[in-house]
N, C-alpha and C positions, 0 to 999 in steps of 0.2 A: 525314290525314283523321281517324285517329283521336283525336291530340292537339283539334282541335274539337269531335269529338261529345262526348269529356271536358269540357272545354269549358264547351258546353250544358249535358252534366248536370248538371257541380259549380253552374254560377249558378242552375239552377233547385230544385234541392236545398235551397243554402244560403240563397237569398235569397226565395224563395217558398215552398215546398214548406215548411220548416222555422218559418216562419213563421206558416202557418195554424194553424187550429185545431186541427185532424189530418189524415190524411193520405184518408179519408176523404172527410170537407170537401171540402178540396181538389182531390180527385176528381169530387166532383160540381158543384162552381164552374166550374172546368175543362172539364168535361164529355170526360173521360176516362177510364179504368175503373183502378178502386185498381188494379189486378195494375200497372200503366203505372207509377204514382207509386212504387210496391215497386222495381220496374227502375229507376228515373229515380234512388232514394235508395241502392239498397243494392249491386245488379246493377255489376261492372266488364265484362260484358262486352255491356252493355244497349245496341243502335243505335238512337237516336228519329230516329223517321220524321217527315217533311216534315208531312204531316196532324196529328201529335199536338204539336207546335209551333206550329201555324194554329191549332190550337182552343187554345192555353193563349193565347198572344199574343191570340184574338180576346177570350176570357173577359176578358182587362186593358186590350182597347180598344186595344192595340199596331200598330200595322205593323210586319209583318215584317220591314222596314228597320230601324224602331226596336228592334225586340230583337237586331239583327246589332251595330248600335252597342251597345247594351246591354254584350253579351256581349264584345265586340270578338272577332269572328271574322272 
């Protein structure tokens, strides 16, 4: 379980989070709170939770399905 919560982090890190404008931003796109995107980018021992996944996924119009394939988890 933990090799996918990794997983998750690193794809959101690398491929979103990294990409914005800053981490900030992003936070508020998301509608997450920065301390969440600090855990998400820096944190090894950070668990995201089911909720703070729904809200980045809903932010990008996602279904949940579609970021499982995404991430392939």
């Amino acid at each position: 379980m933990k090799d996918k919560n990794r997983k998750i982090l690193d794809f959101i890190a690398s491929e979103w989070i990294s990409k914005a404008k800053n981490q900030s931003a992003f936070a508020t796109d998301h509608n997450i709170d920065e301390k969440t995107v600090r855990s998400i980018r820096y944190s090894k021992d950070y668990t995201i939770g089911l909720a703070t996944i729904m809200k980045i996924c809903e932010a990008r119009n996602l279904k949940l399905s579609e970021f499982v394939k995404l991430v392939d988890v």
